[in-house]
TIVORO-67466 format. One line per field, with one value per residue: residue in one letter; z, x, y of N, C-alpha, C in turn; residue number from 0. Coordinates in steps of 0.1 Angstrom, whole numbers, plus 5000, padded with zeros to 4 digits. Last residue first. Example, Ala and Ser with C-alpha at 12.3 -4.5 7.8 and 13.67 -1.06 7.14 Angstrom:
2
residuo	(S|A)
n_z	(5071|5078)
n_x	(5128|5132)
n_y	(4978|4943)
ca_z	(5071|5078)
ca_x	(5137|5123)
ca_y	(4989|4955)
c_z	(5079|5078)
c_x	(5129|5132)
c_y	(5000|4967)
num	(1|0)
REM end
This chain:
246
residuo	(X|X|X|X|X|X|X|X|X|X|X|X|X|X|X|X|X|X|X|X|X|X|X|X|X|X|X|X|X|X|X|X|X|X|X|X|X|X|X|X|X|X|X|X|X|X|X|X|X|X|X|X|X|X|X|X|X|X|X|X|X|X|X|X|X|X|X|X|X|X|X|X|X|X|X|X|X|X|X|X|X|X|X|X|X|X|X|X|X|X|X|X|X|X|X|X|X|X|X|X|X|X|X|X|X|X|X|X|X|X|X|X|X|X|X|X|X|X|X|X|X|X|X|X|X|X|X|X|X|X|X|X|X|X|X|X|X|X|X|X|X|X|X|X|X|X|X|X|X|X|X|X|X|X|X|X|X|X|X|X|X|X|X|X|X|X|X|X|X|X|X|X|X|X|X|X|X|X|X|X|X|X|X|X|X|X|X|X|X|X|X|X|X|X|X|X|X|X|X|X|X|X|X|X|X|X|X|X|X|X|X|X|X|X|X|X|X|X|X|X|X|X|X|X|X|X|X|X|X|X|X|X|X|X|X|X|X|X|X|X|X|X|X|X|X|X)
n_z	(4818|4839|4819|4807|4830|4832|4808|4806|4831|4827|4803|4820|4828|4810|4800|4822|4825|4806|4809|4834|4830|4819|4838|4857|4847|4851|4877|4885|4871|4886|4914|4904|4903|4929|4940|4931|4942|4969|4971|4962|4984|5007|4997|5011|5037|5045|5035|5041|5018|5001|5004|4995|4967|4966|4970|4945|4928|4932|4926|4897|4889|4899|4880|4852|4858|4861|4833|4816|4826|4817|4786|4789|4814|4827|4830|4846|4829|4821|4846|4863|4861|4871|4892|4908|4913|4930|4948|4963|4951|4934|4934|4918|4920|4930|4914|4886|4880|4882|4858|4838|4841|4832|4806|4797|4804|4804|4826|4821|4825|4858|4893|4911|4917|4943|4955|4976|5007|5027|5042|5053|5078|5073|5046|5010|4994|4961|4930|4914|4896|4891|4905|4930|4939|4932|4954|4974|4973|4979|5008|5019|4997|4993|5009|4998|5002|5027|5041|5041|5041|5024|5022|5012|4982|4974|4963|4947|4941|4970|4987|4978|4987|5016|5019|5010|5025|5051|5045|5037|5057|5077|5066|5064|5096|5117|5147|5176|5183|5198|5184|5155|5155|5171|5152|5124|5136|5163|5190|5210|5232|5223|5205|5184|5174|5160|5136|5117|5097|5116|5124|5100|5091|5113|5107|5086|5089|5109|5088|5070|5082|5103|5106|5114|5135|5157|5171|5155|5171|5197|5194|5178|5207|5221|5211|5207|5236|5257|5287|5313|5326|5318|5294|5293|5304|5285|5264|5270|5267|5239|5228|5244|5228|5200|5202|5210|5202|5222)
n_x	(4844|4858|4881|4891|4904|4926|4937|4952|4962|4983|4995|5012|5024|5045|5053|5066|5085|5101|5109|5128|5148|5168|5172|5183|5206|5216|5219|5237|5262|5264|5273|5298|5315|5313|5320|5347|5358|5356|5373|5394|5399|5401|5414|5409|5413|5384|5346|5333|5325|5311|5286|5268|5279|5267|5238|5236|5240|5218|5198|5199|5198|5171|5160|5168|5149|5125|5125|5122|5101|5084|5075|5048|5032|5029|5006|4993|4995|5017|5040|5028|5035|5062|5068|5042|5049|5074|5060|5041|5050|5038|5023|5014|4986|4978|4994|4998|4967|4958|4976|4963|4940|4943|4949|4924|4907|4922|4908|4885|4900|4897|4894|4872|4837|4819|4788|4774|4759|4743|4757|4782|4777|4784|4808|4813|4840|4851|4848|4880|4901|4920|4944|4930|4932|4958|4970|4960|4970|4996|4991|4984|5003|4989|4997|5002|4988|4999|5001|4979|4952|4926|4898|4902|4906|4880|4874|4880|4859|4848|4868|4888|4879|4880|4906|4916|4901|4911|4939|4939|4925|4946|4967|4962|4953|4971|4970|4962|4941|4933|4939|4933|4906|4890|4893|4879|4853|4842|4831|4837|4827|4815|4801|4814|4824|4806|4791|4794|4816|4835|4840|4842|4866|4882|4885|4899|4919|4928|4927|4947|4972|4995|5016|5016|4993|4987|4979|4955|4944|4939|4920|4896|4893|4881|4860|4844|4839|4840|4858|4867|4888|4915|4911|4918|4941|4958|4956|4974|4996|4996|4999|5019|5040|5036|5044|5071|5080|5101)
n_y	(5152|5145|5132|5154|5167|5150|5153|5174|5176|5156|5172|5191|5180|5169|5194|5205|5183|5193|5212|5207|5195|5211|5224|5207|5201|5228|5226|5210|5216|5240|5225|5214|5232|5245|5218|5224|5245|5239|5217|5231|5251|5233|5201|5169|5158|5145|5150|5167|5181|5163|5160|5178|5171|5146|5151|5170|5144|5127|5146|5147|5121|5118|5138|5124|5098|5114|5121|5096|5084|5101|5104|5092|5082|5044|5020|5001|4981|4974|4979|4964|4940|4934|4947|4937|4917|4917|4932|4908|4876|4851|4825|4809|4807|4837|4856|4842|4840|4868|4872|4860|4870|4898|4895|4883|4909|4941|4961|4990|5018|5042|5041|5024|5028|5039|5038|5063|5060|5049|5030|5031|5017|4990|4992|4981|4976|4990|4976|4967|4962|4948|4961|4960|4934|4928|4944|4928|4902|4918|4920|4893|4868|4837|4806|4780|4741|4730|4753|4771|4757|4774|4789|4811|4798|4797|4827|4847|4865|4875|4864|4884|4910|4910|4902|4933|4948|4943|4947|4980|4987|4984|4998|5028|5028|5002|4986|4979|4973|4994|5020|5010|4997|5021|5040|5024|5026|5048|5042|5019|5007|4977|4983|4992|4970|4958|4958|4944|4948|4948|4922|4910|4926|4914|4885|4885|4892|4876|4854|4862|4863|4846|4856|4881|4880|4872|4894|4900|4870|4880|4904|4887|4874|4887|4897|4873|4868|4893|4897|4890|4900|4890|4896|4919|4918|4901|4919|4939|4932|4920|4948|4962|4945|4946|4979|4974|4941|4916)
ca_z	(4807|4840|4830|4797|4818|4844|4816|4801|4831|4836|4796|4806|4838|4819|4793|4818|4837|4805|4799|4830|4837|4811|4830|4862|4850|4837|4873|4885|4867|4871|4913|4908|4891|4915|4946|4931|4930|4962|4973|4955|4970|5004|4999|4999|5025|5045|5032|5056|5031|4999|5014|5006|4971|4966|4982|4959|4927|4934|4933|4909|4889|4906|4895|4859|4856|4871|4842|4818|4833|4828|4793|4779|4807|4831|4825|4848|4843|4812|4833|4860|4855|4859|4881|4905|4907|4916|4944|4952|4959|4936|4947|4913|4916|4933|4928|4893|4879|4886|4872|4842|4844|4846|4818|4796|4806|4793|4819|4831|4821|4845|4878|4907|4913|4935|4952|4961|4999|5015|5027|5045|5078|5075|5057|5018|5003|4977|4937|4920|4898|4887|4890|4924|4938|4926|4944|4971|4969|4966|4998|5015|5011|4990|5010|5000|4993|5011|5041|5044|5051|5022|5032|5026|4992|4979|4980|4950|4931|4959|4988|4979|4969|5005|5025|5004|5009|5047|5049|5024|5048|5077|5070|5061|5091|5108|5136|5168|5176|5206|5199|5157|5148|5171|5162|5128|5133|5150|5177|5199|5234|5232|5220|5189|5182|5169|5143|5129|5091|5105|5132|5106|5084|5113|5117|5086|5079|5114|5101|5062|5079|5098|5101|5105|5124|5149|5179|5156|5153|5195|5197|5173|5189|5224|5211|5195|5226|5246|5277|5310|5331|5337|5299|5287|5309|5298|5261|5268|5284|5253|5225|5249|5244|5207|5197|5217|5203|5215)
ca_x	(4837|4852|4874|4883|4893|4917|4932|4940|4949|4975|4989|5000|5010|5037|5046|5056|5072|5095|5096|5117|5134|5160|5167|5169|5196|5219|5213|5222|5254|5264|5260|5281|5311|5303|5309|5339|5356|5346|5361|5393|5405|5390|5415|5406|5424|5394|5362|5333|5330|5326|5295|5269|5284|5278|5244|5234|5244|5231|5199|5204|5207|5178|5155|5173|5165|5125|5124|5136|5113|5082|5088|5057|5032|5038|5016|4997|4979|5008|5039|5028|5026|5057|5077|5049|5039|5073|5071|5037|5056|5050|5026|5030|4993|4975|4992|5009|4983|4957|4978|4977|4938|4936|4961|4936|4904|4920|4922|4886|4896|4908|4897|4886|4844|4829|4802|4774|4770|4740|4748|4777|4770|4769|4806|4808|4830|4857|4846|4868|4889|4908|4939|4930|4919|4947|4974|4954|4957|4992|5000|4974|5000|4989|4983|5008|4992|4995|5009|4989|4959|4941|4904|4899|4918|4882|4863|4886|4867|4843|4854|4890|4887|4868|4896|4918|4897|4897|4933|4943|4920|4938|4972|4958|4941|4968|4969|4975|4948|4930|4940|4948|4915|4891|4898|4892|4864|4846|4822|4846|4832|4830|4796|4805|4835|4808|4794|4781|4797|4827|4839|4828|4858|4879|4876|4883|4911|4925|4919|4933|4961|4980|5013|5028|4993|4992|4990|4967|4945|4945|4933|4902|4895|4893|4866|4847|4851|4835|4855|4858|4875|4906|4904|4907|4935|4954|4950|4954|4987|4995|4984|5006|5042|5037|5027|5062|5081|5088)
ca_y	(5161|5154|5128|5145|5176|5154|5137|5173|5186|5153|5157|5195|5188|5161|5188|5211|5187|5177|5216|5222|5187|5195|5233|5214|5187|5221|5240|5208|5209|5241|5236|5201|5225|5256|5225|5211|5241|5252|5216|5220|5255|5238|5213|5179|5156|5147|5141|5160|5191|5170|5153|5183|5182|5148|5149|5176|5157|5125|5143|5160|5126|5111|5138|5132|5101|5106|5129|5103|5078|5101|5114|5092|5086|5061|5028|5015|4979|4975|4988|4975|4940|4925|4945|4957|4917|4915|4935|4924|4890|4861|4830|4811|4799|4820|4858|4851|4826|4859|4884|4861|4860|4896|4900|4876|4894|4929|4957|4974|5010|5032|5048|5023|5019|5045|5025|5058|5063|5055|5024|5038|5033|4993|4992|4991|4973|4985|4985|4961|4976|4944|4961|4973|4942|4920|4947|4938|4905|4909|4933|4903|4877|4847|4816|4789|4756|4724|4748|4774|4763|4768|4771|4810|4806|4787|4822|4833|4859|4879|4861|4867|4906|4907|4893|4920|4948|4941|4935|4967|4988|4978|4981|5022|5028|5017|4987|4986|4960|4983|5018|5020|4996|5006|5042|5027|5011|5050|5049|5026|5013|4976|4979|4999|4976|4954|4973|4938|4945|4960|4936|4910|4922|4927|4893|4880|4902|4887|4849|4863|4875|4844|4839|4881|4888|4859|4891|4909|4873|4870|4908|4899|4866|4886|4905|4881|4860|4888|4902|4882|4903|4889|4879|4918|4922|4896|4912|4945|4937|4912|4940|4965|4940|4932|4973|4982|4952|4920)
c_z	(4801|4834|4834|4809|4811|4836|4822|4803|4820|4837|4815|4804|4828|4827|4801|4810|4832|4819|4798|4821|4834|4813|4817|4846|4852|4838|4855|4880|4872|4866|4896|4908|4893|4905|4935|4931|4924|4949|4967|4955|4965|4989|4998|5005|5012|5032|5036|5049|5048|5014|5012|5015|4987|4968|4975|4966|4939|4934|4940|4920|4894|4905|4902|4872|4859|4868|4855|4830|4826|4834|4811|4783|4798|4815|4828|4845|4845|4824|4820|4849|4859|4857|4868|4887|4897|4908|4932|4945|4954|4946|4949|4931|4918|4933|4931|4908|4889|4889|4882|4856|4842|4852|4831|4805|4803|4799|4814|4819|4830|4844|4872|4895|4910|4928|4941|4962|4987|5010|5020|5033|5067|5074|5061|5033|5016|4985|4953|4930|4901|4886|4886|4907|4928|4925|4930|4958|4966|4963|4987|5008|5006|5002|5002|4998|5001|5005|5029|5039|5057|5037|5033|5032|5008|4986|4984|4963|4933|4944|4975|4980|4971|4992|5015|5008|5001|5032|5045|5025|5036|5066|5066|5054|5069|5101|5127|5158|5171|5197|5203|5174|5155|5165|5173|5139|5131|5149|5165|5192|5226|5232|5228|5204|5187|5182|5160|5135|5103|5102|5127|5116|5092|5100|5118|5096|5083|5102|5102|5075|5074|5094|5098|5099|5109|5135|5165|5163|5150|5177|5191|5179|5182|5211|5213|5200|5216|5238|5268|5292|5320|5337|5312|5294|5310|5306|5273|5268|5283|5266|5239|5243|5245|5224|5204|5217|5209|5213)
c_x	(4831|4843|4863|4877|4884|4903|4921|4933|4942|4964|4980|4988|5008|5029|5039|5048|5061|5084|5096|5102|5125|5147|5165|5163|5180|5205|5209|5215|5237|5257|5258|5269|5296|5305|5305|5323|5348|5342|5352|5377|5395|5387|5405|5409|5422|5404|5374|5346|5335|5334|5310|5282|5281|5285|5257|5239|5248|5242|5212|5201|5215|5195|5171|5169|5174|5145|5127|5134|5125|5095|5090|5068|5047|5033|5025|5009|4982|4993|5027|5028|5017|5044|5068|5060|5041|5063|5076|5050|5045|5042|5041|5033|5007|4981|4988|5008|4992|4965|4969|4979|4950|4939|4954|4948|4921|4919|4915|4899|4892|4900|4900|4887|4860|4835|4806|4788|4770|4745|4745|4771|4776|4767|4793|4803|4825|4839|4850|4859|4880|4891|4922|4933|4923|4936|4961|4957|4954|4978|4994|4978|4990|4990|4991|4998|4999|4998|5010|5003|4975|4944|4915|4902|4912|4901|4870|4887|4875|4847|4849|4875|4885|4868|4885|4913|4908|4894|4923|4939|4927|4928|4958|4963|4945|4961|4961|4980|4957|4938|4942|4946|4927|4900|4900|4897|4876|4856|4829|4831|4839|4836|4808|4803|4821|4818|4799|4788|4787|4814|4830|4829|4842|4869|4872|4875|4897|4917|4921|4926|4952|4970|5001|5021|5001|4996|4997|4978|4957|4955|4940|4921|4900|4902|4881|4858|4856|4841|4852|4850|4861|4894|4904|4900|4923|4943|4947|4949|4971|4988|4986|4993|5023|5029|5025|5044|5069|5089)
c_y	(5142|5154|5133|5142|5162|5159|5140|5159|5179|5163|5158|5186|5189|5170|5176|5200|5194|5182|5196|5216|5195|5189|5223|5221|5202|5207|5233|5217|5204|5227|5239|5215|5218|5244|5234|5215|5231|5253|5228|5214|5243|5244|5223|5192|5168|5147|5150|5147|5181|5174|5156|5171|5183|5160|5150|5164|5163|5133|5140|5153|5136|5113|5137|5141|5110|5101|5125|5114|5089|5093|5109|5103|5092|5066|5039|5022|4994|4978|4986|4987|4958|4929|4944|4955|4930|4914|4936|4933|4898|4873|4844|4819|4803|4813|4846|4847|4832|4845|4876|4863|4854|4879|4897|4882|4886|4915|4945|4969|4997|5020|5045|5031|5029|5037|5031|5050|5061|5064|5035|5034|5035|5010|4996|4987|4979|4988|4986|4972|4974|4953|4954|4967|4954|4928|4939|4947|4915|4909|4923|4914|4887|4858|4832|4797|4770|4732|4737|4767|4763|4769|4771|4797|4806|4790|4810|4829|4850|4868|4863|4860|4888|4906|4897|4906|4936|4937|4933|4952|4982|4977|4978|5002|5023|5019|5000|4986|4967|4974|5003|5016|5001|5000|5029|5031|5016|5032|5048|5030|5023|4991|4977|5000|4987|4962|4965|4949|4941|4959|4951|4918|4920|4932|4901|4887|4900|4894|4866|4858|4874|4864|4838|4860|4879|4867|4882|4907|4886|4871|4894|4900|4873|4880|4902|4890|4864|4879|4894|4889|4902|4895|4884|4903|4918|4900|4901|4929|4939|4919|4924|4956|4950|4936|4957|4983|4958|4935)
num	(245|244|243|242|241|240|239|238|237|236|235|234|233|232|231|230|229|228|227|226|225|224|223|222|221|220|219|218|217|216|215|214|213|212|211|210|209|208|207|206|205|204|203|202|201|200|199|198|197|196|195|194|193|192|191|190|189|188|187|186|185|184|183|182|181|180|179|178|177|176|175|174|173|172|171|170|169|168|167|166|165|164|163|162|161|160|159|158|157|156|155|154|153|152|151|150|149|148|147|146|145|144|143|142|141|140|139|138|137|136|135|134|133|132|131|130|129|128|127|126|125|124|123|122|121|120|119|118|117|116|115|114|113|112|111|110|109|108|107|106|105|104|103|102|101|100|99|98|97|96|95|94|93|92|91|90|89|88|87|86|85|84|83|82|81|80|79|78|77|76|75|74|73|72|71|70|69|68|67|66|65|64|63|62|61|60|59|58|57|56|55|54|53|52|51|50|49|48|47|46|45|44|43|42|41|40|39|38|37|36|35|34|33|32|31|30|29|28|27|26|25|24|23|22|21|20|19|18|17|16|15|14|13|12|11|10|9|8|7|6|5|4|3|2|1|0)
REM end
């Protein structure tokens, strides 16, 4: 087991020798079943939230609750929750599946669901009197939504390939952005082959030095391509940022 495994068990014997809350122990149990069951622990931690329960057990803050007692990150947990409540919200009858008739969507996926759909995220008892920030960007086209729906329910892909397939129209790149990202990866490849020159046998240093001012010429060459593609991409994000604003 690993190091999170072995302390949610010690906490979790403990907890029963002395008789702790079923809610509470129901919680640890669910971050033990994690990897087979996450819509039971979203759930919980879900009503953990909405009935301040960790409160009485000691935790002022749900997240500090979160990270100490179910060793889990603030943000694992915040994709569970907001994907449990994406499901309630638009596909309440997923909470029954169990698993094995149907294929439960993993929560990376839902959540990927929520965010295109720009759902506003759910507000926890202390902050009613917050304002509900909805998601930045258009609402996407009824018909991609209800693709990207088939996808994650029905067809059960990956967020991986959700990413593939439905990225580039849900969040485009702006226009220079994969060549720049080309030649990133170019200098990149660059620099390490120059810093591994020096650990191949057999080259002469004569051969390596040489090597080394040719690969320094050519990053210098990739850099002074990336120049006014960067410029022009800050350019286009000020004035995004500006219209937004305005």
């Amino acid at each position: 087991m690993t190091a999170a495994s072995d302390k949610l068990e010690t906490l979790l014997r403990r907890l029963e020798r002395t008789g702790a809350e079923p809610a509470r122990l129901d919680a640890l149990r669910c971050a033990q079943q994690f990897k087979r069951s996450w819509i039971e622990l979203a759930g919980k931690l879900v009503a953990v939230r909405r009935t301040r329960s960790h409160e009485a057990w000691g935790y002022e803050d749900f997240y500090l609750y979160c990270a100490e007692e179910l060793q889990l990150r603030k943000p694992t947990v915040d994709k569970l929750t907001i994907s449990f409540s994406t499901l309630e919200r638009v596909a309440p009858q997923v909470l029954s599946w169990d698993g094995v008739a149907k294929t439960i969507p993993s929560y990376e996926a839902v959540d990927y669901l929520s965010r295109a759909m720009r759902l506003p995220p759910e507000r926890g008892p202390d902050e009613e009197a917050k304002p509900r920030r909805r998601p930045d960007g258009p609402e996407p086209p009824r018909e991609l939504i209800k693709e990207l729906r088939q996808a994650v329910f029905d067809e059960g892909q990956t967020v991986a390939e959700l990413r593939k397939r439905f990225d580039p129209v849900l969040w485009p790149k702006p226009k220079g952005t994969d060549k720049l990202e080309l030649l990133a990866r170019a200098n990149g490849y660059a620099r390490k082959l120059a810093e591994t020159l020096t650990e191949i046998d057999g080259l002469s240093d004569k051969r390596v030095a040489a090597l080394e001012q040719q690969l320094g010429g050519l990053r210098q060459e990739l850099d002074a391509l990336a120049e006014p593609l960067r410029e022009k991409l800050e350019r286009g994000k000020k004035r995004a940022a500006s219209a937004e604003r305005n």
